[in-house]
Backbone as ProteinMPNN parsed JSONL, in Angstrom:
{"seq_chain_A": "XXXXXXXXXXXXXXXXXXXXXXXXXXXXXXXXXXXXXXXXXXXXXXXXXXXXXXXXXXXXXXXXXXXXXXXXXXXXXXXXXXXXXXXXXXXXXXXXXXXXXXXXXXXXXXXXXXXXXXXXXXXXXXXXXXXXXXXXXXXXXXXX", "coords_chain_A": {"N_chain_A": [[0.831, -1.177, 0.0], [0.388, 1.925, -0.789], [2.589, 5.009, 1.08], [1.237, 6.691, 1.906], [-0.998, 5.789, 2.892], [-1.039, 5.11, 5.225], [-1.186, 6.7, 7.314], [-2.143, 8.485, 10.52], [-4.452, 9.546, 10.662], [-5.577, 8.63, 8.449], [-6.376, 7.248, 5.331], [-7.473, 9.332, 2.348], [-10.624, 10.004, 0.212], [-9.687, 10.042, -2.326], [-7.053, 8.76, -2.289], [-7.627, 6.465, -1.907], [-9.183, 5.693, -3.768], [-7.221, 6.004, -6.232], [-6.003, 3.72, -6.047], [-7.149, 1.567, -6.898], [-7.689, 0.32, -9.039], [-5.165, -0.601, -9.433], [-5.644, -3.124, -7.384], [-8.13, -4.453, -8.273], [-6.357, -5.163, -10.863], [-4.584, -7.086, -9.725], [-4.078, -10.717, -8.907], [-3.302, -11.53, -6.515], [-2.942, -11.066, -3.652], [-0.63, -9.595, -0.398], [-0.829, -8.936, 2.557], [0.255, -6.865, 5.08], [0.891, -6.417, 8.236], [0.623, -4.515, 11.102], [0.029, -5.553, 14.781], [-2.553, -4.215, 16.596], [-3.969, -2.794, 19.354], [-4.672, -6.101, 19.465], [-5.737, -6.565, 17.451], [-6.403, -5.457, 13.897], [-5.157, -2.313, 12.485], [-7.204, 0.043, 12.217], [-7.102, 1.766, 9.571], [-6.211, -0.095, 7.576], [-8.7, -1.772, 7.94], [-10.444, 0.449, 6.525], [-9.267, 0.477, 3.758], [-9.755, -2.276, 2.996], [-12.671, -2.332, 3.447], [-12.939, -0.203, 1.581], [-12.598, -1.272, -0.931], [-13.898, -3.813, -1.688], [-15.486, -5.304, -3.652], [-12.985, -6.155, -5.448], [-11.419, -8.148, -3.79], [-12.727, -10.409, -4.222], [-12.465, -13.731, -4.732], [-9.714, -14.192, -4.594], [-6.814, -14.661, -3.576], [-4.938, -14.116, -0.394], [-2.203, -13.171, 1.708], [-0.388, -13.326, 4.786], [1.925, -11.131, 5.92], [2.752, -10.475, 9.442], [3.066, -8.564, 12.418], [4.333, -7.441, 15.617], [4.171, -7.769, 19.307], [4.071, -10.162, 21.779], [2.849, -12.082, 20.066], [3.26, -11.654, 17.588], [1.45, -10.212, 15.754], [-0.129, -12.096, 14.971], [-2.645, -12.396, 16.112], [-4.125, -10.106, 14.589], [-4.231, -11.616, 12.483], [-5.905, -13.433, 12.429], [-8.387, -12.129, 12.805], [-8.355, -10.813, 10.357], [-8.735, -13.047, 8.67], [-11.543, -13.4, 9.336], [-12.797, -11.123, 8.06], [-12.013, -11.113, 5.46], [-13.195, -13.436, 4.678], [-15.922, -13.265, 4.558], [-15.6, -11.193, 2.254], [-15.257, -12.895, 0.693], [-12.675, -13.688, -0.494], [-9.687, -15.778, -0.429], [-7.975, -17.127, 1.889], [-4.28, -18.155, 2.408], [-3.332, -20.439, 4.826], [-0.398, -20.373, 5.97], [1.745, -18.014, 7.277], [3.84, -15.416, 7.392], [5.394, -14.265, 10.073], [6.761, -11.73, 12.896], [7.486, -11.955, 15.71], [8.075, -9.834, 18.833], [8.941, -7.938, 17.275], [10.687, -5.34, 17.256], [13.236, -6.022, 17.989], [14.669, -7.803, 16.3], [15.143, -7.09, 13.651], [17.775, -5.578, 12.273], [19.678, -2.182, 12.444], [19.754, -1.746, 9.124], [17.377, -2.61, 8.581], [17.46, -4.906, 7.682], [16.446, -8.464, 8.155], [17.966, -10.204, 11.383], [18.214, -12.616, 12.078], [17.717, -14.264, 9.121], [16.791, -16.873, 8.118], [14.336, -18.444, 9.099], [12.332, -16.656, 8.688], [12.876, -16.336, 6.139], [12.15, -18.779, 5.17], [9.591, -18.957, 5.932], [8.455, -17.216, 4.632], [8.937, -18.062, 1.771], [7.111, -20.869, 1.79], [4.625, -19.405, 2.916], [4.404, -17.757, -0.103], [4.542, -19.767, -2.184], [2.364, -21.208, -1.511], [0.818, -18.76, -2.136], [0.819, -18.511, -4.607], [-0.223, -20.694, -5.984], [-2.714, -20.502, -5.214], [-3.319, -18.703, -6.312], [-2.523, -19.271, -9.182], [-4.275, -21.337, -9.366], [-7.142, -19.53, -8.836], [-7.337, -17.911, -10.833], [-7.363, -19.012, -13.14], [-9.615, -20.445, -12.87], [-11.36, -18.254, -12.767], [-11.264, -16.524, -15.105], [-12.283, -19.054, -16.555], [-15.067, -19.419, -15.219], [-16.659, -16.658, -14.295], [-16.525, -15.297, -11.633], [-19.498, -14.832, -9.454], [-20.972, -14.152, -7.216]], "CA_chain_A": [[0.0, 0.0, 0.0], [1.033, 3.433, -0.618], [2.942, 5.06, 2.114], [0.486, 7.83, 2.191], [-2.468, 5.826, 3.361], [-0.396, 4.837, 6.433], [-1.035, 8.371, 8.221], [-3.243, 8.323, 11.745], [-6.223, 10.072, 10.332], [-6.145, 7.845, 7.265], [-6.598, 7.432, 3.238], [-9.07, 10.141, 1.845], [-11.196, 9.134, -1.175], [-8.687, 10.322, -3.52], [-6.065, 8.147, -2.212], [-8.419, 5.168, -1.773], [-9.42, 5.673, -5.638], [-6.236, 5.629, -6.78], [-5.419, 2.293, -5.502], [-8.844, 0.863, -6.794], [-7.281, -0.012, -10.323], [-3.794, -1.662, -8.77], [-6.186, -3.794, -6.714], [-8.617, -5.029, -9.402], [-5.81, -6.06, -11.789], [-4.066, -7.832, -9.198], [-4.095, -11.425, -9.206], [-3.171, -12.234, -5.242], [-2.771, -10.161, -2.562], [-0.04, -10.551, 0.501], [-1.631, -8.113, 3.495], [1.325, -6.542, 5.896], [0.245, -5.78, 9.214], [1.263, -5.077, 12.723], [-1.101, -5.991, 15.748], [-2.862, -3.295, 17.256], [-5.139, -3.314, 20.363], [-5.358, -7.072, 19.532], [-6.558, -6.668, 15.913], [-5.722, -4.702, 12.827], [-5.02, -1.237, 12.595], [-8.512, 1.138, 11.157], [-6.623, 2.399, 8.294], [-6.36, -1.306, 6.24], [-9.883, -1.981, 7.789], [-10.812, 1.387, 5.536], [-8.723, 0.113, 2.573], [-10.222, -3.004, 2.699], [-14.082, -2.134, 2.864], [-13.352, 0.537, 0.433], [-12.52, -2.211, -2.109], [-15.306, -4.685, -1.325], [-15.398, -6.16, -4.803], [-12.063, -6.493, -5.709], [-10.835, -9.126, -3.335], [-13.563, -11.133, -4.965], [-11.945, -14.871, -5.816], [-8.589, -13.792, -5.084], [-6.092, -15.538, -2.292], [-4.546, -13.009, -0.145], [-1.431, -14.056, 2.686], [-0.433, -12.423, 5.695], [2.677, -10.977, 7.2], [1.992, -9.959, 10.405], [4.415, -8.1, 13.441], [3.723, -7.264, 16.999], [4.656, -8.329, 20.38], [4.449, -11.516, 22.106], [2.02, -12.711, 19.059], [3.939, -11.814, 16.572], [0.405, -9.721, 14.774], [-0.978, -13.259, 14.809], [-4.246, -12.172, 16.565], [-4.851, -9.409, 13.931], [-4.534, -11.88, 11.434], [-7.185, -14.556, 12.624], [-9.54, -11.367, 12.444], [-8.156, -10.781, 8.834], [-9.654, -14.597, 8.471], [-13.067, -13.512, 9.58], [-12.974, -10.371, 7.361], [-11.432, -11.857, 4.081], [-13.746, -14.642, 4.224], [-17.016, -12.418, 4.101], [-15.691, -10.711, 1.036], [-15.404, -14.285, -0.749], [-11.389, -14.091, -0.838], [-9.251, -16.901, -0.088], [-7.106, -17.001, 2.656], [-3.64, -18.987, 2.501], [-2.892, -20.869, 6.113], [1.378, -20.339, 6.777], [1.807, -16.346, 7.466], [5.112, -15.173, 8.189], [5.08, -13.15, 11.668], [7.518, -11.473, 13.594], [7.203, -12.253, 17.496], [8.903, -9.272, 19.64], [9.251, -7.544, 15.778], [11.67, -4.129, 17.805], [14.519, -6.917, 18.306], [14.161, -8.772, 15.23], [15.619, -6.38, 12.493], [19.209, -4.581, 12.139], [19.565, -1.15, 11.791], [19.488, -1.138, 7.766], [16.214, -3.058, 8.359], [17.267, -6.504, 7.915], [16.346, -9.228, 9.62], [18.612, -10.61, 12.567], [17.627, -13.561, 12.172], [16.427, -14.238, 8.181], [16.874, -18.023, 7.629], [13.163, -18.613, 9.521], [11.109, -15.836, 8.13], [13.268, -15.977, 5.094], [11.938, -19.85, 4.959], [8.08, -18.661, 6.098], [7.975, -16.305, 3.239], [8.786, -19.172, 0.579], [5.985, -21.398, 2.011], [3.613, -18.759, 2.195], [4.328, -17.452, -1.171], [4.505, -20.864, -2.647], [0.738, -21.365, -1.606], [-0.55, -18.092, -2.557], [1.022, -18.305, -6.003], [-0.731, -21.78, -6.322], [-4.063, -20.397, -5.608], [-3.599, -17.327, -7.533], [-2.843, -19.798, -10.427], [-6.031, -21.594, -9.947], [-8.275, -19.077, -8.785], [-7.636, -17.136, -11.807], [-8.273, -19.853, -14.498], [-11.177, -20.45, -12.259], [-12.278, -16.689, -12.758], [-11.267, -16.842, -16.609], [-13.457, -19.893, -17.299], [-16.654, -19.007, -14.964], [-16.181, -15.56, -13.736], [-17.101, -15.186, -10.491], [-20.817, -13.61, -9.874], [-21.266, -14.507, -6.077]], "C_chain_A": [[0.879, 1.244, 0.0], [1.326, 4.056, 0.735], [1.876, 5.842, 2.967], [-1.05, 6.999, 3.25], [-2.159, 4.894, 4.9], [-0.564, 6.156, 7.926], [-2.539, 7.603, 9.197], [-4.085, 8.547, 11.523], [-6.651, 9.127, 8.996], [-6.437, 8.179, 5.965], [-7.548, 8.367, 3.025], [-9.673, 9.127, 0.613], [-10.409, 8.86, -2.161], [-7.522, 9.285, -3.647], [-6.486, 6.37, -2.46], [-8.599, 4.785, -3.284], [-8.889, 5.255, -6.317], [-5.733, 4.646, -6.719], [-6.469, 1.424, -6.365], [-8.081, -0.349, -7.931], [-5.935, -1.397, -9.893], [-4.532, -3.194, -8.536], [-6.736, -4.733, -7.546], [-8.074, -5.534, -10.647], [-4.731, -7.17, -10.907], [-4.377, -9.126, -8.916], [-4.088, -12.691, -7.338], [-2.603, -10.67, -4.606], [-1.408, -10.559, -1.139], [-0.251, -8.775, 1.278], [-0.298, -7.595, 4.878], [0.897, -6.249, 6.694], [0.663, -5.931, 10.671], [-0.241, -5.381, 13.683], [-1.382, -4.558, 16.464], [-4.06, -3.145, 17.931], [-5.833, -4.936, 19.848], [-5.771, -7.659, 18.291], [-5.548, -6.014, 15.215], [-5.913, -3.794, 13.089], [-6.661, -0.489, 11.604], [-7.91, 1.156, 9.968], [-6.372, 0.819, 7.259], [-8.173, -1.729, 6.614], [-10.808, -0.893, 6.685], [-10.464, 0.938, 4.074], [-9.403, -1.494, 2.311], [-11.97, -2.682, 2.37], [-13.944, -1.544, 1.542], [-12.89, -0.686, -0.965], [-12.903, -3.431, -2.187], [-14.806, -5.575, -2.531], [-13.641, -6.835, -5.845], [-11.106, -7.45, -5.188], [-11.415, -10.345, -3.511], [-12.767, -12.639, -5.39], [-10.884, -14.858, -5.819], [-7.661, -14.332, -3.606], [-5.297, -13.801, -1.747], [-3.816, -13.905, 1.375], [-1.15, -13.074, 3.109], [1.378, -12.359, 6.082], [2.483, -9.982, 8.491], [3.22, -9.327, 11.76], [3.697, -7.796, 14.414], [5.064, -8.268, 18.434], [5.129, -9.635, 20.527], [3.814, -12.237, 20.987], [2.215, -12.228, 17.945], [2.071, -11.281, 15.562], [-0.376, -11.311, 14.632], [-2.567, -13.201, 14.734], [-5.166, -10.909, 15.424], [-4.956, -10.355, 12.752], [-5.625, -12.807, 11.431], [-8.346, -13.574, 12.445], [-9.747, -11.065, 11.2], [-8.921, -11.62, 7.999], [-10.741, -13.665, 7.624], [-13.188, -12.357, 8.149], [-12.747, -10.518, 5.554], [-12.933, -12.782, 3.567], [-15.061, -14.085, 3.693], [-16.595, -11.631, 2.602], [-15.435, -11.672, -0.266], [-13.786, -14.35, -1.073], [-10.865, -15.464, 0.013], [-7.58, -16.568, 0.891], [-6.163, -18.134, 2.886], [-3.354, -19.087, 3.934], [-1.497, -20.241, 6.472], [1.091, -18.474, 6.276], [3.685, -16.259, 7.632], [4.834, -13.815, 9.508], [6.318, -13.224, 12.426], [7.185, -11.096, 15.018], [8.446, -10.763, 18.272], [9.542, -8.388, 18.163], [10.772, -5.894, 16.294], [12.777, -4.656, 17.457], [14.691, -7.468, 16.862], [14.54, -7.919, 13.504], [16.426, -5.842, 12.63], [18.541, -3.199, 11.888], [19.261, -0.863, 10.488], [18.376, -1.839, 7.693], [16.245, -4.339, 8.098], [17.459, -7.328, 8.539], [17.538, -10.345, 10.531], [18.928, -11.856, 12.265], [16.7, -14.032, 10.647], [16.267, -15.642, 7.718], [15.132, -18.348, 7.985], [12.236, -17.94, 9.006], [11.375, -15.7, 6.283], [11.95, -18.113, 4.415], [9.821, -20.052, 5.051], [7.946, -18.422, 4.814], [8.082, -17.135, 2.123], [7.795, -19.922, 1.077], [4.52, -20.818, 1.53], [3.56, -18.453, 0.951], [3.922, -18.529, -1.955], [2.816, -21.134, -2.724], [-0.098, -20.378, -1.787], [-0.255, -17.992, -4.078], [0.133, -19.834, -6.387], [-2.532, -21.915, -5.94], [-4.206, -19.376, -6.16], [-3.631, -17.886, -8.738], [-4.235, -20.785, -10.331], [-7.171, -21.253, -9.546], [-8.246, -18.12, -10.012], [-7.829, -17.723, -13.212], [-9.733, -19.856, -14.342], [-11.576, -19.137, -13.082], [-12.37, -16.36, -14.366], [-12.509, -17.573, -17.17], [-15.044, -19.784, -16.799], [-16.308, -17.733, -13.886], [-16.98, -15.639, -12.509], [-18.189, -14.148, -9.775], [-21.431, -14.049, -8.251], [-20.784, -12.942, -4.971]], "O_chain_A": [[1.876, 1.452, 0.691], [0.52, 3.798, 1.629], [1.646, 5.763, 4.174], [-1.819, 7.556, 4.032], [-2.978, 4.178, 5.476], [-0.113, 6.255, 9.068], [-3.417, 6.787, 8.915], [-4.97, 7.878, 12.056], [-7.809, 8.951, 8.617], [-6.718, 9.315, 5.58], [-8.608, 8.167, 3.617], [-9.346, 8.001, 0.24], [-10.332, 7.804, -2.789], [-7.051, 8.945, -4.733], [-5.868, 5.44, -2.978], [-8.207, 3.752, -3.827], [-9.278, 4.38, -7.09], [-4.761, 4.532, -7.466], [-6.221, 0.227, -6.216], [-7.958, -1.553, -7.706], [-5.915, -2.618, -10.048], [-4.23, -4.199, -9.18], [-6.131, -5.791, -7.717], [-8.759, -6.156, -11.458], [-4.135, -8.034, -11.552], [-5.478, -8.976, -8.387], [-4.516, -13.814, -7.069], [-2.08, -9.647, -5.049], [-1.238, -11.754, -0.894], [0.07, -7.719, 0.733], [-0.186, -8.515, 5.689], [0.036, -5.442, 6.344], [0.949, -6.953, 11.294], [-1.375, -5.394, 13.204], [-0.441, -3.865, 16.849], [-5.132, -3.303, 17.347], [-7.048, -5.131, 19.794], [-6.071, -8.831, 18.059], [-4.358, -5.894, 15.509], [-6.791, -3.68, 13.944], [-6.901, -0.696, 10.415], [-8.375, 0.318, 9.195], [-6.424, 0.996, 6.042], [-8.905, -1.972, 5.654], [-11.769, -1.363, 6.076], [-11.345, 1.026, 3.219], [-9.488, -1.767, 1.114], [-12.447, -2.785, 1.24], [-14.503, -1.989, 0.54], [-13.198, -0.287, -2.089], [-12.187, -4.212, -2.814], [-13.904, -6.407, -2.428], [-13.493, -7.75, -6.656], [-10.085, -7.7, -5.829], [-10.853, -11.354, -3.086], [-12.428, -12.644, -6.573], [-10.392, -15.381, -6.819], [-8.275, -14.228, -2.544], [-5.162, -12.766, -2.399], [-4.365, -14.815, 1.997], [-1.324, -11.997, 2.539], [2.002, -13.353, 6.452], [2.082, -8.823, 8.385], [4.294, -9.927, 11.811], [2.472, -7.814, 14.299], [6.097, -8.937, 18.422], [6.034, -10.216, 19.928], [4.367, -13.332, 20.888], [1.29, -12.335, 17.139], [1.625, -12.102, 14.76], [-1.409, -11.297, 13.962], [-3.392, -13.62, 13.922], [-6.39, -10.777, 15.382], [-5.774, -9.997, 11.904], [-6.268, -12.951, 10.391], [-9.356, -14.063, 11.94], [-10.878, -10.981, 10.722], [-9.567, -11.301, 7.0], [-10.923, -13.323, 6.456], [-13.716, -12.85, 7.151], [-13.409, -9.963, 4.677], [-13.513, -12.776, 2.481], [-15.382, -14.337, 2.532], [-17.536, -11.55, 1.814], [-15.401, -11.488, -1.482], [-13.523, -15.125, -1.992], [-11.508, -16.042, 0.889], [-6.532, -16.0, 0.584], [-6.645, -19.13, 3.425], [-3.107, -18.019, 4.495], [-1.557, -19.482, 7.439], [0.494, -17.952, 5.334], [4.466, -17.145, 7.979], [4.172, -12.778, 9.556], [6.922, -14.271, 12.663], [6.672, -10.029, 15.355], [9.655, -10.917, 18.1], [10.767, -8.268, 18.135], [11.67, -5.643, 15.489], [13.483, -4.029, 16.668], [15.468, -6.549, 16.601], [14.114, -8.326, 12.423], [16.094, -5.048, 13.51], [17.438, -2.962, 11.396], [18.563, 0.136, 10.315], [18.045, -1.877, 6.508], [15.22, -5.009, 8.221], [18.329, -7.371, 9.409], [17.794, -11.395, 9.942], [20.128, -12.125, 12.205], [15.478, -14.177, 10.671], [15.491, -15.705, 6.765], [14.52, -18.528, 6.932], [11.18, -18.534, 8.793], [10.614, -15.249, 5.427], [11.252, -18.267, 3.412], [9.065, -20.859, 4.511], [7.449, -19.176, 3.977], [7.172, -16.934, 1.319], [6.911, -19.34, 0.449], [3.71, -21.143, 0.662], [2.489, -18.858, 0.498], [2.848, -18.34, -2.525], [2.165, -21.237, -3.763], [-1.321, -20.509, -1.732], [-1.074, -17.402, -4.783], [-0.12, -19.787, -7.591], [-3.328, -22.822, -6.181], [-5.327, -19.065, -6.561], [-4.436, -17.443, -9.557], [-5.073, -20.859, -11.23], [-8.162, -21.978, -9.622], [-9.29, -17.488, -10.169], [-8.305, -17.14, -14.186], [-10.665, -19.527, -15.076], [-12.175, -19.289, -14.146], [-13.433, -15.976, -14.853], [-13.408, -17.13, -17.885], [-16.021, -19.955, -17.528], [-15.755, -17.92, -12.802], [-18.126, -16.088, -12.535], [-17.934, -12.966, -9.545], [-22.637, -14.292, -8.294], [-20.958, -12.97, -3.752]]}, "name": "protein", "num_of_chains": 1, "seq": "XXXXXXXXXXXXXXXXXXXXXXXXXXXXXXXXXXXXXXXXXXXXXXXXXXXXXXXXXXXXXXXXXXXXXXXXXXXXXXXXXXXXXXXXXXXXXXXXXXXXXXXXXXXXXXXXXXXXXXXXXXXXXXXXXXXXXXXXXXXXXXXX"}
């Protein structure tokens, strides 16, 4: 997501808009998110409603950061929310537990053999339902 729609007060329309297009030719999704009060942060809950139809049929994987739960707990809500808009949610996430500790100064990770080894899993299974939810969507487009 654009850096811009990262701000405390959140995406306007304009910014939301502009994304709309990205979204709707995109093929799979992979959702970045730290844990906050427990859940996700407002500002992707905004970016997500506002693009209702576009996650339509489409797999979408999580990395997730936070504390002791490593954003875990915002992503089981991600679940619930994904699932209502008819997308497909891949199981293995990559998540960073105690995420402060857990990255060098130039930003990389400490530690990348484990998350480096998440992130091929996950990827692996959202590129393998991105390739067959989008034949799927090719041969009977999806009207649900």
């Amino acid at each position: 997501l654009p850096a811009q729609l990262g701000s405390r007060s959140g995406p306007g329309t304009e910014e939301l808009a502009g994304i709309t297009g990205k979204f709707a030719a995109a093929d799979a999704f992979v959702v970045v998110t730290p844990e906050y009060n427990h859940s996700y942060p407002a500002v992707l809950k905004t970016v997500i409603d506002w693009h209702h139809a576009e996650w339509k049929a489409k797999p979408v994987g999580f990395v997730s950061y936070g504390g002791v739960s490593g954003g875990l707990r915002a992503v089981e809500h991600l679940r619930q929310v994904f699932a209502e808009l008819h997308a497909v949610t891949v199981r293995d996430t990559v998540s960073f537990h105690g995420a402060w500790a857990r990255f060098g100064e130039d930003g990389s990770p400490t530690e990348p053999d484990g998350c480096n080894a998440a992130a091929r899993t996950m990827l692996d299974e959202l590129c393998w339902w991105s390739n067959a939810l989008t034949a799927a969507r090719r041969h009977t487009p999806y009207r649900f």
